[in-house]
N, C-alpha and C positions, 0 to 999 in steps of 0.2 A: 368688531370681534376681537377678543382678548387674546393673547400670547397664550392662553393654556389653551384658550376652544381650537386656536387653530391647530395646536400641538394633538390635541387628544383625533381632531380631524383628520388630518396627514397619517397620524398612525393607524386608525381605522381602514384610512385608505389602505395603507402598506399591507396590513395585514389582508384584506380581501383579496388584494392583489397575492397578496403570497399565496393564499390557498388557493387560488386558483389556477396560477401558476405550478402548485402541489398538486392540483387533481390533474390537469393535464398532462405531465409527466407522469403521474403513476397507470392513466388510462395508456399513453403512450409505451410503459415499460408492460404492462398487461399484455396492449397486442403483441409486441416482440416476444412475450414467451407464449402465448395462445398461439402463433402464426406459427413459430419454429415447432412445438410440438405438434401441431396439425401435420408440416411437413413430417415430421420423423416419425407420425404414425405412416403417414404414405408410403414414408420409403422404406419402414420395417414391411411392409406388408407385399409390397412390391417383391422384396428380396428372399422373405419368408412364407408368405399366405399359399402359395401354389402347394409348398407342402403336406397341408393340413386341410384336405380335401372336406371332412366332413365338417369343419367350419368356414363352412363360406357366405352361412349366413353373419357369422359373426366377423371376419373382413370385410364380407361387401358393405357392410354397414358401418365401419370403421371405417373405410375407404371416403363412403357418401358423405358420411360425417367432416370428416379432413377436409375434403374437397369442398365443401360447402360453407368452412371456416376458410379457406385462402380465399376462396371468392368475393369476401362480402370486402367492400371498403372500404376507407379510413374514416365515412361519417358516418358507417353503422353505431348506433347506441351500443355504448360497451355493458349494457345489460344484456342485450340480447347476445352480443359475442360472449361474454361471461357463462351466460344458459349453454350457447352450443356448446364452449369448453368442457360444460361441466357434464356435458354428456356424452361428451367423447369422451373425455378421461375415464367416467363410470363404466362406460360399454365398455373400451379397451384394455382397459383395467383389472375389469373384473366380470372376462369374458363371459356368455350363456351362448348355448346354442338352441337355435331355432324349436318349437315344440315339434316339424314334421322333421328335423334332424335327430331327435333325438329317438322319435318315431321308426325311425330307419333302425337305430340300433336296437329298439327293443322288440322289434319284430326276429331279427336275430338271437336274439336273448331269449327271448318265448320258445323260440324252435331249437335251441341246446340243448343235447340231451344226456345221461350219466348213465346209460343201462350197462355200460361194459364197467362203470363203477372205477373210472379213469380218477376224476377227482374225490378227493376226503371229503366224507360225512361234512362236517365243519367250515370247508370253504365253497363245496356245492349250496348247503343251505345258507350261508350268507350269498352267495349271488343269486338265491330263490327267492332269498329277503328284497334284496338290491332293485330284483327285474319286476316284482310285484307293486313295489312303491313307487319306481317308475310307470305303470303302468295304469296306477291308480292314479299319480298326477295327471297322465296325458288325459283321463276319463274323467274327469272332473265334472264337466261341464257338458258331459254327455252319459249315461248309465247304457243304452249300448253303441261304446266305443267300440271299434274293431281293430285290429293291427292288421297293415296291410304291407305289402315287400314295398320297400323305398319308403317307406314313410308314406304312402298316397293316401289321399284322404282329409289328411291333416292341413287344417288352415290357419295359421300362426294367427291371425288376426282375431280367430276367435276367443285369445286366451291372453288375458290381462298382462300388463308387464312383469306385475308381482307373481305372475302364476309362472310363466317363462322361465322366469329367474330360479322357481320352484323346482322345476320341469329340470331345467338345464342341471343344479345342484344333484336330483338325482342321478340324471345321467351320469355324472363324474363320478360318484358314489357305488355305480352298477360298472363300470369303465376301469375304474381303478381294480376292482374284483375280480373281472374279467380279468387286465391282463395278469394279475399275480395271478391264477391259479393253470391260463395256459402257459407262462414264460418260466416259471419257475423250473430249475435245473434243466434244462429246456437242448437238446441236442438234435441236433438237426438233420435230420434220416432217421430218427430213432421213434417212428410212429407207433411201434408197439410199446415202447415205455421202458426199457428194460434197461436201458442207461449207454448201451450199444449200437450200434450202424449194422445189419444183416442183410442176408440175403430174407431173410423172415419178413423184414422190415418192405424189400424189392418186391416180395410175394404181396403182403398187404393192399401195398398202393395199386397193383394188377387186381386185388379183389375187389376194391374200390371204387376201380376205373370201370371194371363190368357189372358191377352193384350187388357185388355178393355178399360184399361186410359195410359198415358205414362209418362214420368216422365221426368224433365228435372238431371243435373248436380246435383245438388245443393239438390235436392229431394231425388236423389238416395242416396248421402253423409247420407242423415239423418236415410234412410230406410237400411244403415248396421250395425247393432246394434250387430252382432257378428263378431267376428276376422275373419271369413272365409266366410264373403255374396258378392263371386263372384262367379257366381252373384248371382241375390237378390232372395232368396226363400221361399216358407212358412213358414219356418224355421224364416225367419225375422219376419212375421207375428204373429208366437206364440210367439215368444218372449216378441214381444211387447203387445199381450193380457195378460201374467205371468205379465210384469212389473204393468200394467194398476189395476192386481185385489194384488198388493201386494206382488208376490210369491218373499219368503224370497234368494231362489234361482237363482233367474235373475239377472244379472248388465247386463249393455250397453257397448259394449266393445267402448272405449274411443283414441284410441290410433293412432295418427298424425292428430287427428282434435284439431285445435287451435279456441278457442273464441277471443283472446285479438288481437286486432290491430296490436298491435305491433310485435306478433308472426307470420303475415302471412310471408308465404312462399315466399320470396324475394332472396334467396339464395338457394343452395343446403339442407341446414342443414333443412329446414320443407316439402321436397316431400310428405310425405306418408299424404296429406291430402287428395286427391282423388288419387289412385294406378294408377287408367286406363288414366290418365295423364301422 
């Protein structure tokens, strides 16, 4: 053998060996970032998820997902840890909620009402528009669907992932409407509207609590003025006579009602503006 066949041999060699040496470090630099992301979906969720009650189809399954990517070990095929990645990232990325999640809310949605003509022409019929399209997604695959309280009924496995995804889009869509239309200029004791905290205001929540008046969404938000008015009880009602005559020991308990525009609830991160959403 010649001085070039051996020459062009060695490099042949060389070269194999470098790629493969190139693929194994890049499999190896892959798991390192699939393995720390899987963790930091954990530990967001860990730290965050409990908040955001009506996704918990979409943590728990984030969760599974994570947990199922630290599991596998270092001679898994990085095709298939690649796949799992790539569905963790897509689910948690670009969250959906369950079709009987979403079920929940728009049984609530269906039953809002505007007879006392609380909200404008304008953003009552876009959230007519919003709770209809949801309602036609969830019935898809059923012509008589039913809405039932908590979502029951509803079996996510009956409904394609593309459909989910569907499902889920208009919920945020019906979600986002919602809360602009009960948080906007939003004061808190101020269940009749009038921009003020009354004894009027004290009277209502007692007509309320004996079912003489009724109240829509957006009323009731106002009328929870402590951390714990589900539901709403005379308890709201004193409160709001203490706040009205001064008592040095009243506040409004404040906590996931946003005033500013740009807070409303568009994402997971602002749920707790109405709970029973």
């Amino acid at each position: 053998m010649n001085i070039k066949k051996i020459s062009a041999l060695l490099l042949a060699v060389l070269l194999i060996a470098s790629t493969a040496v190139f693929s194994v470090s890049a499999v190896s630099r892959s798991y390192s970032y699939i393995y720390n992301y899987a963790l930091k979906v954990k530990m967001d969720i860990s730290s965050t998820g409990g908040k955001k009650p009506y996704a918990y189809y979409y943590y728990d399954h984030s969760y599974k997902l994570a947990e199922e990517i630290l599991s596998l070990s270092e001679e898994t095929e990085s095709i298939e840890l690649q796949n799992k990645y790539d569905e963790l990232k897509d689910f948690y990325e670009n969250p959906w909620i369950s079709p009987s999640g979403a079920g929940y809310t728009c049984y609530y949605a269906v039953n809002e009402k505007n007879d006392n003509n609380w909200y404008s022409d304008e953003i009552w019929n876009t959230f007519v528009e919003k709770r209809e399209k949801l309602f036609n997604a969830l019935s898809v695959n059923n012509p008589n669907f039913e809405l039932k309280e908590y979502g029951e009924g509803i079996l996510d496995k009956d409904y394609t992932i593309k459909q989910q995804k569907y499902i889920s889009e208009c919920f945020y869509e019906l979600l986002e409407v919602f809360n602009t239309m009960t948080c906007q200029n939003i004061v808190l004791g101020d269940v009749n509207g009038d921009g003020v905290v009354s004894v009027v205001d004290a009277t209502l929540v007692q007509k309320y609590i004996v079912g003489e008046v009724d109240f829509n969404c957006a009323q009731k938000l106002r009328a929870r003025v402590n951390w714990n008015a589900f539901p709403i009880t005379v308890k709201e009602s004193t409160t709001i006579q203490k706040y009205i005559v001064g008592c040095t020991d009243v506040y409004f308990y404040t906590g996931g009602i946003v005033e500013n525009e740009s807070d409303f609830a568009t994402s997971l991160d602002n749920w707790e503006i109405c709970s029973q959403w």
